[in-house]
C-alpha positions as CSV (number, residue, x, y, z in Angstrom):
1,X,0.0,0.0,0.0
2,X,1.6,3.5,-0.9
3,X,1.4,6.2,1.8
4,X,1.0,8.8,-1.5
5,X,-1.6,10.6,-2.8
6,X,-2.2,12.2,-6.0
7,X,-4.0,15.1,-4.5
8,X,-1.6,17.9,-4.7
9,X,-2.3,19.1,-1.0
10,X,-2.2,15.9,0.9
11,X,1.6,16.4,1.6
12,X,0.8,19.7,3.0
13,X,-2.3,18.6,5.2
14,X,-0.3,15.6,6.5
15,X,3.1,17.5,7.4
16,X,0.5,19.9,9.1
17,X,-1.3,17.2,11.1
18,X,1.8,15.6,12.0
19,X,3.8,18.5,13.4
20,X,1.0,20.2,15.2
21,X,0.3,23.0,12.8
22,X,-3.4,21.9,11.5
23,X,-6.6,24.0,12.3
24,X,-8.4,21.7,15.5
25,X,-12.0,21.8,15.2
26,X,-13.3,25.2,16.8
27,X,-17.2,24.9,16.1
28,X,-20.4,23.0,17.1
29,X,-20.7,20.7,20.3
30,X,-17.4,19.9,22.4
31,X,-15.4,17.4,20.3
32,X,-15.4,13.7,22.4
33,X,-12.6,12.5,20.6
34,X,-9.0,13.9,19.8
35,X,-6.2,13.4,16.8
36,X,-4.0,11.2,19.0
37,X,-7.2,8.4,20.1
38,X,-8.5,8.3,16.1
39,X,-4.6,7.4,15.4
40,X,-4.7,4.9,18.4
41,X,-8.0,3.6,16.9
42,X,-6.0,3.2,13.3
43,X,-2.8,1.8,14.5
44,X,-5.2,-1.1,17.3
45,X,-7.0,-1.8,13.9
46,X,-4.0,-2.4,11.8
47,X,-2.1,-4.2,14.3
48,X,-4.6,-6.9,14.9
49,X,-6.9,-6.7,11.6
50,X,-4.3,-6.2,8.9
51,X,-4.0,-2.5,7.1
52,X,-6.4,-3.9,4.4
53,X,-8.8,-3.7,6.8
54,X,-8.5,0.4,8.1
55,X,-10.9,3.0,6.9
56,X,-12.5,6.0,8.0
57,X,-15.5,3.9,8.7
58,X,-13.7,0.9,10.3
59,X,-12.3,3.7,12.6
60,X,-15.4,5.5,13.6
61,X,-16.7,2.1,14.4
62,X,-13.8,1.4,16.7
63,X,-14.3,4.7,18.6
64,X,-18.4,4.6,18.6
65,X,-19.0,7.8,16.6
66,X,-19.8,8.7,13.0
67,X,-17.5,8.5,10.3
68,X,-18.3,11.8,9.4
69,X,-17.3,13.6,12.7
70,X,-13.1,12.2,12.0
71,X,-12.9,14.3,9.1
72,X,-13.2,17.6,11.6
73,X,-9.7,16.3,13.0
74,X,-8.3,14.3,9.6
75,X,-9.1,14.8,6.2
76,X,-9.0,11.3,4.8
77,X,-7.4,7.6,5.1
78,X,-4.1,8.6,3.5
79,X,-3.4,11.5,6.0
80,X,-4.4,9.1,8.9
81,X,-2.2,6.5,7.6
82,X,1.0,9.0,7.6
83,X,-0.3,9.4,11.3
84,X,0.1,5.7,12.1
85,X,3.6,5.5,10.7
86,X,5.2,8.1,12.8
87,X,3.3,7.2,15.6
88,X,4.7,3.3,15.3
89,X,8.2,5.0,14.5
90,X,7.7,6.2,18.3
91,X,9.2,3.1,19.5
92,X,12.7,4.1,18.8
93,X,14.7,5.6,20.4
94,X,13.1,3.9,23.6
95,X,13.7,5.2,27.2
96,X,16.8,2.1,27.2
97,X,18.8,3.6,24.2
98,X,22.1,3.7,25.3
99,X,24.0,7.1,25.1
100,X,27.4,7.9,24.1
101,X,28.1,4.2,24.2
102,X,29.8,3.7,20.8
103,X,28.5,3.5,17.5
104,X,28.2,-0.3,17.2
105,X,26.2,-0.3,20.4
106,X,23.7,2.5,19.0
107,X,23.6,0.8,15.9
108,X,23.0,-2.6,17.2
109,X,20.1,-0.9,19.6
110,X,18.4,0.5,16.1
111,X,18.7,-2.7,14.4
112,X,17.1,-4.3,17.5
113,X,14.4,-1.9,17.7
114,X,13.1,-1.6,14.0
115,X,12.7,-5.2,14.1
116,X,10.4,-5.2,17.3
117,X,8.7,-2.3,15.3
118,X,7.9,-4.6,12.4
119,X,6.9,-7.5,15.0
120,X,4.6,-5.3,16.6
121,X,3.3,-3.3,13.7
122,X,3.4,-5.9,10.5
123,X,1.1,-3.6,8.8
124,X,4.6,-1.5,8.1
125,X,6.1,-3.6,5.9
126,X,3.1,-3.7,3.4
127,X,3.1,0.3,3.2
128,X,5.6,2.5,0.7
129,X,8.1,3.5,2.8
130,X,10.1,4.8,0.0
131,X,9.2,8.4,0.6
132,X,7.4,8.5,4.3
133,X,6.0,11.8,5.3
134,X,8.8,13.3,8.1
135,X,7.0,13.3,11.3
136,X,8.6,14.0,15.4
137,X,8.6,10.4,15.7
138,X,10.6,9.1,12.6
139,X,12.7,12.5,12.9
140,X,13.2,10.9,16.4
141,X,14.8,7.6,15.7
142,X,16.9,9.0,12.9
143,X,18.3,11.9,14.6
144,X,19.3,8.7,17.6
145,X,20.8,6.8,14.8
146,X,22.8,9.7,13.3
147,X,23.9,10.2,16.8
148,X,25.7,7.1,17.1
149,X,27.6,7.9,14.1
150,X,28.4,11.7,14.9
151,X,32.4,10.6,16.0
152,X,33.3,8.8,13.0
153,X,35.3,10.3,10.6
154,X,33.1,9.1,7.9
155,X,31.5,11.4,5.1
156,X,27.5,12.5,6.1
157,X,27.0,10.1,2.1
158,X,28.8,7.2,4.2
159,X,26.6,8.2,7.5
160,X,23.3,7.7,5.4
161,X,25.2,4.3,3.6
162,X,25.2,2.8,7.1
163,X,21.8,3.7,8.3
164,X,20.3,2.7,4.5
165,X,22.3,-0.7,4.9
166,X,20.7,-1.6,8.6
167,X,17.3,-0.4,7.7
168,X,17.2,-2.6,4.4
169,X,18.6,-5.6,6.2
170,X,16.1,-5.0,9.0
171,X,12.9,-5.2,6.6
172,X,14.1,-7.7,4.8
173,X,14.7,-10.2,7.8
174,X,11.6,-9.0,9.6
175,X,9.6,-9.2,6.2
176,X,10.5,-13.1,6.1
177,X,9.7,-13.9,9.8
178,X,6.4,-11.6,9.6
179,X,5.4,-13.2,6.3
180,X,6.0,-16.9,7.5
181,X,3.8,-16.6,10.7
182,X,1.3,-15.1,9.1
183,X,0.9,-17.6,6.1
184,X,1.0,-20.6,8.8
185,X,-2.1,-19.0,10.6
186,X,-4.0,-18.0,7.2
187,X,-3.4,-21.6,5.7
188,X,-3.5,-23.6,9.1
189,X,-0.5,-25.3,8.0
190,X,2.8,-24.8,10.5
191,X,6.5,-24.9,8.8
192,X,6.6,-28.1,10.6
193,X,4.2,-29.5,8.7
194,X,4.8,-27.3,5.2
195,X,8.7,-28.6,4.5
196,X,7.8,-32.0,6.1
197,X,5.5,-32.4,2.7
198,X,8.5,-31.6,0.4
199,X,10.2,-34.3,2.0
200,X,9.3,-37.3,-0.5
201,X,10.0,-35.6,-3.5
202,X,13.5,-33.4,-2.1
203,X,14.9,-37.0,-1.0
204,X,15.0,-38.0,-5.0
205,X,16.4,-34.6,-5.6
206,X,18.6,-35.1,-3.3
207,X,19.7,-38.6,-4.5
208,X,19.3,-37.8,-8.3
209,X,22.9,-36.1,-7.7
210,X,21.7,-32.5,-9.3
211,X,22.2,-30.7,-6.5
212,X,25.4,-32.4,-4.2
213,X,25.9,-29.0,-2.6
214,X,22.4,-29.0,-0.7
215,X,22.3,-32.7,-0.5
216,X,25.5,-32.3,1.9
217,X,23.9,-30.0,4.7
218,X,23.7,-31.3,7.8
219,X,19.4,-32.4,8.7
220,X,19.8,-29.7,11.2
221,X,20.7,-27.1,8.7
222,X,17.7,-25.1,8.9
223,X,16.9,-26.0,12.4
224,X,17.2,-22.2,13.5
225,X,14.6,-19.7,14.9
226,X,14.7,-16.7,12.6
227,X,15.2,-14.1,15.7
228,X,18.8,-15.9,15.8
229,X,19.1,-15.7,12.1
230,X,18.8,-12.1,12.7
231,X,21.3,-11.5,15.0
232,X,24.2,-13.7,13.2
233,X,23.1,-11.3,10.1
234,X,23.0,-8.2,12.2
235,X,26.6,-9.3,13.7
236,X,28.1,-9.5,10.5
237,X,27.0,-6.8,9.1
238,X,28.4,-4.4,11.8
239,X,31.2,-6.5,11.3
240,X,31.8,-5.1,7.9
241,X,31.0,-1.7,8.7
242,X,33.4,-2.0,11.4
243,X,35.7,-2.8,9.2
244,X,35.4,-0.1,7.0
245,X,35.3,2.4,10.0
246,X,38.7,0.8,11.2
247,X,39.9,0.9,7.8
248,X,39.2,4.6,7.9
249,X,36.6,5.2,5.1
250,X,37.4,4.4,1.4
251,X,37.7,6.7,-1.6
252,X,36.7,4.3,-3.3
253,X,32.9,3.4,-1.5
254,X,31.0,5.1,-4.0
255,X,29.9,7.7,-1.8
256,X,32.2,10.5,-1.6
257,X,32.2,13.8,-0.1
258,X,29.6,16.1,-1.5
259,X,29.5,19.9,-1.5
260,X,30.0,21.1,1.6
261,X,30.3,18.1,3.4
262,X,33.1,17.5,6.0
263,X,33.0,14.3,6.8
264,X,33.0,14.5,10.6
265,X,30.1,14.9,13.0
């Protein structure tokens, strides 16, 4: 689902909304519900119906009101959804993130924390998050992030290569575990149960001789949670942008020094 909108001022209306700067209703009776408990409403809905299942009406519903009295605090589904975002991207940085602990440790705590995000609100990872509409909360999290990287003597292009690199890798691993839990409760059919019927037919692959390199992996191969597939990936990733750090920089990584840019925080 795409968090755009063709309407010309829906990026206007949701920067409004989201930094405080919208008009609040100001006539007829006293309003009995608020901004922040219609995006409560939207993000409950979401979290435990699926985002296919938010609208304006599924929202009023939740709340016990009209659908027409949410449009006096937002104008439409695509403004609400912007709303939801930021208001999940609340999570980070939490009230644990370490400070001034080293840029690994930051890094490691933003990793950690975007993937409870997507655990808690799968509904993320099946919006456009190509161009999200800068709210407090993601503003938040990536001014945390940037933090841990203010002492390296990187280039503010490298700074942005780390934080693209986690952020990708995050999604992508919390995509796979989100996906896989919820196609075993939509089917009724548990991994267990899903690779144990590709059993018959991969044992003649396997013996057939086509593919030797898979038929050598130990039975136990796969035999790992996919939180713990997580961390190995997340360890060797900040491995390799250790290594670069230690390695101090590269002229050659694609993502030198633009105008203006020094290069240290």
């Amino acid at each position: 689902m795409t968090t755009e909108n063709s309407d010309g001022g829906y990026l206007k209306r949701s920067l409004e909304l989201l930094w405080g700067s919208g008009e609040r209703p100001s006539r007829g009776p006293k309003p009995g519900l608020s901004l922040e408990r219609i995006v409560d409403a939207g993000v409950r809905i979401a979290d435990t119906e699926g985002i296919d299942a938010l609208s304006m009406r599924r929202v009023a519903a939740e709340l016990g009101v009209g659908a027409m009295s949410l449009y006096r605090y937002v104008p439409g589904k695509a403004e609400l959804l912007e709303l939801m975002i930021d208001r999940a991207y609340r999570m980070m940085p939490g009230p644990d993130a370490p400070r001034d602990a080293g840029w690994r440790t930051t890094m490691r705590y933003v990793a950690v924390g975007n993937w409870r995000m997507y655990l808690a609100h799968p509904w993320l990872l099946q919006t456009n998050l190509a161009r999200p509409v800068l709210g407090p909360g993601g503003m938040a999290g990536f001014d945390y992030a940037l933090s841990g990287l203010a002492g390296l003597d990187i280039t503010d292009r490298e700074r942005m290569g780390f934080i693209v690199a986690l952020d990708g890798y995050v999604a992508g691993c919390a995509r796979t575990h989100v996906y896989a839990a919820q196609a075993a409760r939509r089917t009724g059919i548990s991994d267990e149960e899903f690779w144990t019927a590709h059993v018959p037919m991969l044992e003649k692959a396997m013996l057939s001789g086509a593919y030797p390199h898979a038929a050598a992996l130990a039975e136990d191969a796969f035999a790992v949670p996919g939180e713990k597939l997580f961390e190995f990936g997340l360890e060797r990733l900040l491995d390799g942008l250790e290594a670069f750090v230690e390695t101090g920089g590269s002229p050659d990584s694609g993502l030198g020094r633009g105008e203006g840019d020094t290069g240290c925080g």
